[in-house]
C-alpha positions in Angstrom: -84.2 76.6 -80.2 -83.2 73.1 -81.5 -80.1 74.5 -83.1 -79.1 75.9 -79.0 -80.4 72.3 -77.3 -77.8 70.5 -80.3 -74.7 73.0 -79.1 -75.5 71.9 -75.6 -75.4 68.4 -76.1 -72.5 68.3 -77.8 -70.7 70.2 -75.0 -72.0 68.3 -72.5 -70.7 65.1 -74.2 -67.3 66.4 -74.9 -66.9 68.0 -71.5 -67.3 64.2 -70.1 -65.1 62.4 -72.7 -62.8 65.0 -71.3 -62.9 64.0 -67.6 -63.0 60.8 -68.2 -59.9 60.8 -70.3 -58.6 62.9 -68.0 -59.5 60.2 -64.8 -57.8 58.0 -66.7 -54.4 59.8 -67.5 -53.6 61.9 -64.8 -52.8 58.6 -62.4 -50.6 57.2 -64.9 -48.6 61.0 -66.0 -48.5 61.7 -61.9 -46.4 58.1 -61.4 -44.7 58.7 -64.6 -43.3 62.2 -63.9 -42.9 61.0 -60.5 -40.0 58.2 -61.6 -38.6 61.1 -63.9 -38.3 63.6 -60.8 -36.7 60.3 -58.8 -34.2 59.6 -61.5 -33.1 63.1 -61.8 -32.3 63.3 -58.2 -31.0 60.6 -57.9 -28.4 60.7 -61.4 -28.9 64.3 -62.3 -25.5 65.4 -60.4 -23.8 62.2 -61.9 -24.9 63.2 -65.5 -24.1 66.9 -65.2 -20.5 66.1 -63.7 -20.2 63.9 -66.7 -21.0 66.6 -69.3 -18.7 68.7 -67.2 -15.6 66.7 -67.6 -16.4 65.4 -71.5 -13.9 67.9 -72.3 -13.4 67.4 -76.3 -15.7 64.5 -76.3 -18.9 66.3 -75.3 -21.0 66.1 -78.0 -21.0 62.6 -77.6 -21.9 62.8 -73.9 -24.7 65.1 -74.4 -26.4 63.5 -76.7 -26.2 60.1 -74.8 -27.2 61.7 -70.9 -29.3 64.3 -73.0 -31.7 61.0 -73.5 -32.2 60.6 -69.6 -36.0 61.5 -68.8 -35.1 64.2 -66.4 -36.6 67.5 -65.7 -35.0 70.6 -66.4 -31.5 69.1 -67.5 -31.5 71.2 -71.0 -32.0 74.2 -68.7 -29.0 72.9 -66.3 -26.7 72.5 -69.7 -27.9 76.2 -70.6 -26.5 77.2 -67.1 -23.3 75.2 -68.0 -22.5 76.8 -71.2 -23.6 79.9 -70.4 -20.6 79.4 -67.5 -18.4 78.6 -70.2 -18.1 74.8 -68.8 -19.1 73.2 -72.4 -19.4 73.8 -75.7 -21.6 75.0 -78.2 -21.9 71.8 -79.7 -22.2 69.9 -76.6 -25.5 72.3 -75.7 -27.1 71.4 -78.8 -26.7 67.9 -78.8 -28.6 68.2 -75.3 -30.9 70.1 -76.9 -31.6 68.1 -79.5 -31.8 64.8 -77.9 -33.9 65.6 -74.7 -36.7 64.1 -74.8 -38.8 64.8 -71.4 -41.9 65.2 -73.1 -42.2 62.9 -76.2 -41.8 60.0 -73.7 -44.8 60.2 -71.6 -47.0 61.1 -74.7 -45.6 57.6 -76.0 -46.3 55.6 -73.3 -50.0 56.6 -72.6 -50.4 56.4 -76.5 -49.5 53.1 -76.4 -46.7 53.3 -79.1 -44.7 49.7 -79.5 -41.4 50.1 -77.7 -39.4 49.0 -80.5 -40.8 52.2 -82.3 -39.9 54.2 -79.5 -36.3 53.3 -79.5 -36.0 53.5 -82.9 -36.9 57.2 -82.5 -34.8 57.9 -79.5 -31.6 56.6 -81.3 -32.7 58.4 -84.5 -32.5 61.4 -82.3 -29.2 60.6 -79.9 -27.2 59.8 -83.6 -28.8 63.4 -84.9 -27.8 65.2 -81.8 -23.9 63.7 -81.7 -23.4 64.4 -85.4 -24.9 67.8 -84.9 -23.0 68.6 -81.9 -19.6 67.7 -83.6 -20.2 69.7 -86.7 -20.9 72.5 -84.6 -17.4 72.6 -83.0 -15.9 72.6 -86.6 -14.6 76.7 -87.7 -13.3 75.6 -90.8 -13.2 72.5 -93.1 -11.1 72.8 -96.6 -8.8 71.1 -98.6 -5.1 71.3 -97.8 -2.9 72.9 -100.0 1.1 72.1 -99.2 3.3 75.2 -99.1 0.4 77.6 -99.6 1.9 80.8 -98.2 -1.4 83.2 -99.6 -4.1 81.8 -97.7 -3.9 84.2 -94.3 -5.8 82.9 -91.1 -6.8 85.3 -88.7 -7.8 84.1 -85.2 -9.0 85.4 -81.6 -8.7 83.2 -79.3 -8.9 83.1 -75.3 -6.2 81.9 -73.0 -8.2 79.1 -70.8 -11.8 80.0 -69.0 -10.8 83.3 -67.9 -7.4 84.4 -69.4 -6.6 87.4 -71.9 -8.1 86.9 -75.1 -5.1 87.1 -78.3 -5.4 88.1 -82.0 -3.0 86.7 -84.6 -2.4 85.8 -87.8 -0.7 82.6 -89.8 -0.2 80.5 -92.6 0.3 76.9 -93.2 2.8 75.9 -95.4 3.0 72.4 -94.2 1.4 69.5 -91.5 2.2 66.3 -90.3 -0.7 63.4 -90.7 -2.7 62.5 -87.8 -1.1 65.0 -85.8 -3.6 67.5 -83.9 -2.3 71.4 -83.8 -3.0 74.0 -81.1 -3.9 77.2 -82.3 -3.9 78.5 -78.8 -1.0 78.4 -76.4 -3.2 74.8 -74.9 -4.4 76.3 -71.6 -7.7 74.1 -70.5 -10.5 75.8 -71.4 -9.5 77.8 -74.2 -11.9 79.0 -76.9 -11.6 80.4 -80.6 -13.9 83.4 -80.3 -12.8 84.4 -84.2 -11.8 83.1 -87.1 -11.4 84.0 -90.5 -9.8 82.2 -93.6 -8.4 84.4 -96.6 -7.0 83.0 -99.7 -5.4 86.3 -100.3 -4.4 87.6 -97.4 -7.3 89.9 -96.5 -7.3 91.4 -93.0 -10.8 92.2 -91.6 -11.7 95.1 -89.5 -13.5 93.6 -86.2 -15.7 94.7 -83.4 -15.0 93.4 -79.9 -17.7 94.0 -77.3 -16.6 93.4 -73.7 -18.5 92.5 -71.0 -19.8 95.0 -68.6 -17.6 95.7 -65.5 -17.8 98.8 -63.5 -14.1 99.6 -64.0 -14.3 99.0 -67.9 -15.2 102.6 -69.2 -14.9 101.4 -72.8 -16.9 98.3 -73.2 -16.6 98.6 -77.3 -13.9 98.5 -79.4 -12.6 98.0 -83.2 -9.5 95.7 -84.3 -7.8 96.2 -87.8 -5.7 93.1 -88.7 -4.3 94.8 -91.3 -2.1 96.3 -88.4 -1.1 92.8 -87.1 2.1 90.8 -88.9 1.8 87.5 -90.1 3.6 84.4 -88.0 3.4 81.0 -87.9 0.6 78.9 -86.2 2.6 78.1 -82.9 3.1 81.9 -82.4 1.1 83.3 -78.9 -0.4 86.1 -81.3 -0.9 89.6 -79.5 -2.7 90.7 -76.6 -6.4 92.1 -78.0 -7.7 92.6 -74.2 -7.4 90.9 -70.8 -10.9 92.0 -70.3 -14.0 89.2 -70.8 -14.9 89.4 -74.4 -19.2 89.1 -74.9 -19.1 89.0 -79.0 -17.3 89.7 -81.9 -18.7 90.8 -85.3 -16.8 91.7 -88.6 -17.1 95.6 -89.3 -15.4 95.4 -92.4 -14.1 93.0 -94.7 -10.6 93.2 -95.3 -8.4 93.9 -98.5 -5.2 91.9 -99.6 -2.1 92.9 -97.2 0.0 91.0 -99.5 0.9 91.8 -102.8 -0.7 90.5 -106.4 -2.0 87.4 -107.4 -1.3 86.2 -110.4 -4.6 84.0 -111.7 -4.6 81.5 -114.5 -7.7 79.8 -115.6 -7.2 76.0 -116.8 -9.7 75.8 -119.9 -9.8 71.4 -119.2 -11.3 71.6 -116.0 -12.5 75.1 -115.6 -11.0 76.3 -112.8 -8.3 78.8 -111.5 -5.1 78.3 -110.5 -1.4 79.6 -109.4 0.3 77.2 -111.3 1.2 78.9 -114.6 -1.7 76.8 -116.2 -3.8 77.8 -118.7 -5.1 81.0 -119.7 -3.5 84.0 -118.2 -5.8 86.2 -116.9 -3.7 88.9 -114.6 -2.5 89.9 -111.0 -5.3 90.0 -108.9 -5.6 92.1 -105.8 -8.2 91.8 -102.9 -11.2 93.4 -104.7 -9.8 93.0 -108.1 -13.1 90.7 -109.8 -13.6 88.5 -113.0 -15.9 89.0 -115.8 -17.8 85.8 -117.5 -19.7 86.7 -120.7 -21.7 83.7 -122.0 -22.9 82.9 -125.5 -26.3 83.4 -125.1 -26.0 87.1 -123.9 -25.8 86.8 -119.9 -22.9 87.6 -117.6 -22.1 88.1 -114.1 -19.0 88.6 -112.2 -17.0 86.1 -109.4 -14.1 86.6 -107.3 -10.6 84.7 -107.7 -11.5 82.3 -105.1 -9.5 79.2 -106.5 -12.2 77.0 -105.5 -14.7 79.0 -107.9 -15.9 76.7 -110.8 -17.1 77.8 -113.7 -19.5 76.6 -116.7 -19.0 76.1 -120.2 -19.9 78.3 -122.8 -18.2 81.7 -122.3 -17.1 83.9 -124.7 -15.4 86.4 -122.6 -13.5 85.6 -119.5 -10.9 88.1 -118.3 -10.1 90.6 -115.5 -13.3 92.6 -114.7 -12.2 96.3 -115.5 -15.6 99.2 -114.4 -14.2 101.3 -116.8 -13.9 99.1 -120.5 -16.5 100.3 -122.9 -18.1 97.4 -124.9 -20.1 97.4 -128.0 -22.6 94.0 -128.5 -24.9 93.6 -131.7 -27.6 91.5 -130.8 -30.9 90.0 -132.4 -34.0 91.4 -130.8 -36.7 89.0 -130.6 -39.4 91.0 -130.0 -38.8 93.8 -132.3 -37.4 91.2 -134.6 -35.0 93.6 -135.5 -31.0 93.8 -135.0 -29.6 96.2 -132.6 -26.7 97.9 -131.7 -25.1 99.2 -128.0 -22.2 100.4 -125.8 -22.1 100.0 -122.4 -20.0 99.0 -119.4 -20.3 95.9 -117.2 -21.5 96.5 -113.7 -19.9 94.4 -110.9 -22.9 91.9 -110.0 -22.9 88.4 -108.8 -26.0 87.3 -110.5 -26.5 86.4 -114.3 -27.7 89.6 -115.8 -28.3 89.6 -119.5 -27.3 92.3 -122.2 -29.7 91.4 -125.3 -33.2 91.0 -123.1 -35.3 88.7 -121.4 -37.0 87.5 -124.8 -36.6 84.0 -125.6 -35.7 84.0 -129.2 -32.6 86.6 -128.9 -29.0 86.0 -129.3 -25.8 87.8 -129.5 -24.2 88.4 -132.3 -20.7 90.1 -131.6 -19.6 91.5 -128.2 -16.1 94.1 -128.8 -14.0 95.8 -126.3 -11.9 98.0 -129.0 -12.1 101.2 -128.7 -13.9 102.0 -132.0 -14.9 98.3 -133.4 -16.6 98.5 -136.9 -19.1 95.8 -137.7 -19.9 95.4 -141.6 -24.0 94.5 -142.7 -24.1 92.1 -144.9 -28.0 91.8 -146.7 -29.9 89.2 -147.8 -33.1 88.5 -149.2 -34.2 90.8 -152.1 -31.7 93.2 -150.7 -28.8 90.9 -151.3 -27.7 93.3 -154.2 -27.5 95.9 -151.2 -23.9 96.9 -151.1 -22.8 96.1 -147.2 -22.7 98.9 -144.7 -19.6 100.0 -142.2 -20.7 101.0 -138.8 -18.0 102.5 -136.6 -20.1 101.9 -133.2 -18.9 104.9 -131.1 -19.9 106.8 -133.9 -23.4 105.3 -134.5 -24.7 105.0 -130.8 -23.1 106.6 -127.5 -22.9 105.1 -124.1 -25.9 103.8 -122.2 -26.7 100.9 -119.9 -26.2 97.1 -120.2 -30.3 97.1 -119.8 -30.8 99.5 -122.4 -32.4 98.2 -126.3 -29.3 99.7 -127.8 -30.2 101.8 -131.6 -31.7 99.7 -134.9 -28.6 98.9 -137.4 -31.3 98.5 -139.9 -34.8 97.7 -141.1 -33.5 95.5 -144.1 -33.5 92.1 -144.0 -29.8 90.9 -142.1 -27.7 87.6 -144.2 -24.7 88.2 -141.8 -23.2 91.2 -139.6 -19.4 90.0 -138.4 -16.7 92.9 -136.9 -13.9 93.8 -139.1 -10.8 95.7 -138.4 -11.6 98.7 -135.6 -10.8 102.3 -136.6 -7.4 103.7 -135.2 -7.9 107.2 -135.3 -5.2 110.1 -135.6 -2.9 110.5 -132.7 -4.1 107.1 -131.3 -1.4 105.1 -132.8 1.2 106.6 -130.8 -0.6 105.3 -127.3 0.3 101.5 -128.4 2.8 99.7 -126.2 5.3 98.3 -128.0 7.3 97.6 -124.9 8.8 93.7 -124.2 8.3 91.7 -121.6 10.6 89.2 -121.0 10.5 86.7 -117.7 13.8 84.6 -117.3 13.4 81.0 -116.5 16.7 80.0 -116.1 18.6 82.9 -113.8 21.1 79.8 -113.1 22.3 79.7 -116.7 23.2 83.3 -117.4 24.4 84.1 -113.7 27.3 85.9 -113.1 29.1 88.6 -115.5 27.6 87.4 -118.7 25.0 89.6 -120.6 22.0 88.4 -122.5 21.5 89.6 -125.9 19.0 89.9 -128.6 19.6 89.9 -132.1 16.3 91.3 -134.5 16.6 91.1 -138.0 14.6 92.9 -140.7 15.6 91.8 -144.0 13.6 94.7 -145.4 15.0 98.1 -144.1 17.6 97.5 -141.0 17.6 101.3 -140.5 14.2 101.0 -138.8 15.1 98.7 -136.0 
C-alpha cells in the first residue's frame, strides 16, 4: 500500500513539472514557429528560384539558403530534384544543412549564440563540401597519351532529350580548360560512367520509365558493341525514351588487345614502360600471383595503380592450372612437410603452411617434377641425405591441406636441387628465339639481318 501511494506521488509531481514546462514553452515555440512560417512566405519563393538557377554552383546555394529556418523547404528541394531542376549534390547539401528543428531547441535551451553559429557554419561548410564531392564521377591522375584507359558514358541530351552511350579515350588536355562530355545542352546529366584501364566494355541495364506506349520498359546494352571515339564525339543513340536507372549486369572484358605489364622492383609498382620485371601480356581477366616469405598469398589485378609490399618471393602471371610443390615447417606437429597444389584466384591473403604461429616456408617450386634433397642433423648427421622427387612422394591436393611428413628425423637443411626431366619430356622444351628490333630505322630497306653462332666444339650441330 505504501509502495502504490509512492508511485502516485511521483506521477503526480511529474505530470505538473510537465505542464508547467509545458506553460512555459508552448508561448515561446508558437511565436517562434510563427516568424519561421512568416519568413518562409515571405522568402521561400526567392530561395527556391535561387536554388533553381544555381546551375553548376548549387551546392554552394543549397547549403547557404538550406540554413534559412523555413518549413518544409528540404521537402520543396526533394520536389526540385525529383523534377530534375538540381542536382544530387545540391539536394544533399539542403539536406544536410537545414536546420528547422535544432534552432528552436537552441533558443529555449538557452544555448550562447556564438555556440549556435559556430554550429550552423560547421554544418553549411559540411553541406557545401559534401554537395560538391557528390557531383564528382571520377577523380584520377592524368596520364598523357594514355590510349588503354576506355571511358564509357551515358549521358542525356538536356532535361528531356534522348539519352547517348559512347565510348573515348584521352590522349591529351589543355590546363584549366573545362571539357563537355555531352554535346552542352542545359540540363544535361551523366546517368553512367565507367572508367577502364584496359578497355573493358560492361554489359548494362537500362530501365525506362513507364509510359503507356513503351511496351518494353527494360533493356540490356553491351558496350563491347560500341566503337571507341574521341571525347567530343555525340556517342550513339541508347533511347529517346526517359531513362529511371541504370545498373551494371556484367562487367566487361578487354576489347582491346594485350597488355604488356612490368613490375618496377624500386618502387613496387606496375607499369607500361618497359621497366622492371617483365611479367607478361595481360588480358581483361588475366590476374597476378603474390607469394610472400612467410607462406601467404593472394591474387590482384593489373590495375597500374595497385601497390604492393615487400617481401615476396613469387610474383608472376597468375596461371589456375601451375602445379606447385612447397616444403614447409609445421609448428604444431613440429614436423616438416611436404605438398602439391594449385593457387586459387582469391583476393584475400590465404596462407599455404597453416595458421600456427611458429611455421615457415621452406621452398615453394613450380617445375614440373622438383626434387628437394634432406639434409640431417643431430645424431643423425651421419644419415646419408635423401632425394625426394615430390610428384612422386605426394599427389595433388589443396593449398589448405597439411601436405605428407618428409621425415621423423631431426632436419639440418632441406634445399631443391635440379628437377627430374623425364623421358620424352626433353623434346617439349622451346628452344625458339625471340628477337624484338629496336632500331627498324637502321636496317630498313633491302638489307637483311644476320646472325652468326659459333660453336668451337662440334659446328656440325648448329
Amino acid at each position: 500500500m505504501r509502495e502504490a501511494f509512492a508511485m502516485i506521488h511521483i506521477l503526480e509531481h511529474t505530470l505538473s513539472h510537465t505542464i508547467e514546462d509545458s506553460v512555459k514553452l508552448l508561448p515561446f515555440l508558437f511565436f517562434t514557429y510563427l516568424l519561421m512560417e512568416l519568413l518562409e512566405h515571405t522568402t521561400g519563393g526567392k530561395v527556391q528560384n535561387k536554388i533553381k538557377n544555381a546551375g553548376k554552383v548549387g551546392p554552394l546555394w543549397g547549403g547557404l539558403l538550406g540554413i534559412m529556418p523555413q518549413c518544409g523547404f528540404s521537402a520543396a528541394a526533394a520536389s526540385l530534384y525529383a523534377g530534375r531542376v538540381i542536382t544530387v549534390g545540391t539536394l544533399l547539401a539542403v539536406f544536410l544543412s537545414t536546420s528547422d528543428e535544432m534552432l528552436p531547441i537552441f533558443i529555449s535551451e538557452a544555448v550562447a549564440p556564438a555556440t549556435i553559429f559556430k554550429i550552423l557554419g560547421a554544418k553549411v561548410c559540411i553541406a557545401i563540401i559534401s554537395g560538391f564531392l557528390a557531383e564528382l564521377v571520377y577523380v584520377n591522375v592524368f596520364k598523357k597519351n594514355d590510349k588503354r584507359t576506355i571511358y564509357n558514358v551515358v549521358y542525356r541530351d538536356g532535361k528531356y532529350g534522348a539519352s547517348y552511350v559512347k565510348r573515348f579515350n584521352v590522349t591529351g588536355v589543355t590546363r584549366d580548360k573545362v571539357y563537355n562530355l555531352t554535346k552542352g545542352t542545359a540540363g544535361s546529366r551523366i546517368l553512367h560512367f565507367s572508367a577502364n584501364p584496359n578497355g573493358e566494355a560492361e554489359v548494362i541495364k537500362v530501365c525506362l520509365k513507364p509510359k503507356p506506349s513503351i511496351k518494353k520498359l527494360v533493356f540490356e546494352y553491351d558496350f563491347a558493341a560500341l566503337s571507341i571515339k574521341g571525347r567530343d564525339s555525340q556517342g550513339n543513340t541508347l533511347t529517346k525514351n526517359d531513362v529511371h536507372k541504370i545498373s551494371v549486369v556484367q562487367k566487361g572484358v578487354s576489347t582491346l588487345g594485350g597488355c604488356k605489364i612490368w613490375l618496377d622492383e624500386d618502387v613496387l609498382r606496375l607499369n607500361t614502360d618497359s621497366r622492371g620485371k617483365y611479367l607478361g601480356e595481360f588480358q581483361g581477366e588475366d590476374r597476378i600471383l603474390v607469394v610472400n616469405k612467410n607462406g601467404t598469398y593472394h591474387t590482384t589485378d593489373f590495375d597500374l595503380n595497385n601497390h604492393y609490399d615487400e617481401g615476396y618471393i613469387v610474383f608472376e602471371k597468375f596461371e589456375a592450372d601451375k602445379v606447385w610443390s612447397a616444403v614447409f615447417f609445421d609448428a604444431e606437429q613440429n614436423y616438416y612437410y611436404l605438398k602439391r597444389f594449385r593457387f586459387e584466384d582469391c583476393v584475400k591473403l590465404n596462407s599455404i603452411i597453416g595458421e600456427v604461429e611458429g611455421s615457415r616456408l621452406i621452398c615453394l617450386s613450380d617445375e614440373r617434377h622438383p626434387r628437394f634433397e634432406v639434409i640431417f642433423g643431430g645424431k643423425y648427421e651421419a644419415r646419408p641425405a635423401d632425394v625426394i622427387v615430390a610428384d612422386e612422394f605426394i599427389g595433388e591436393k589443396s593449398f589448405k591441406a597439411r601436405g605428407k611428413r618428409i621425415t621423423t628425423f631431426e632436419v639440418n637443411e632441406i634445399r631443391e636441387i635440379e628437377p627430374l626431366l623425364k623421358e620424352g619430356e626433353a623434346d617439349e622444351i622451346n628452344t625458339d628465339i625471340e628477337f624484338e628490333v629496336t632500331n627498324p630505322e637502321e636496317i630498313a630497306g633491302d638489307e637483311q639481318m644476320k646472325l652468326d653462332f659459333e660453336n668451337t666444339d662440334n659446328p656440325d650441330e648448329i
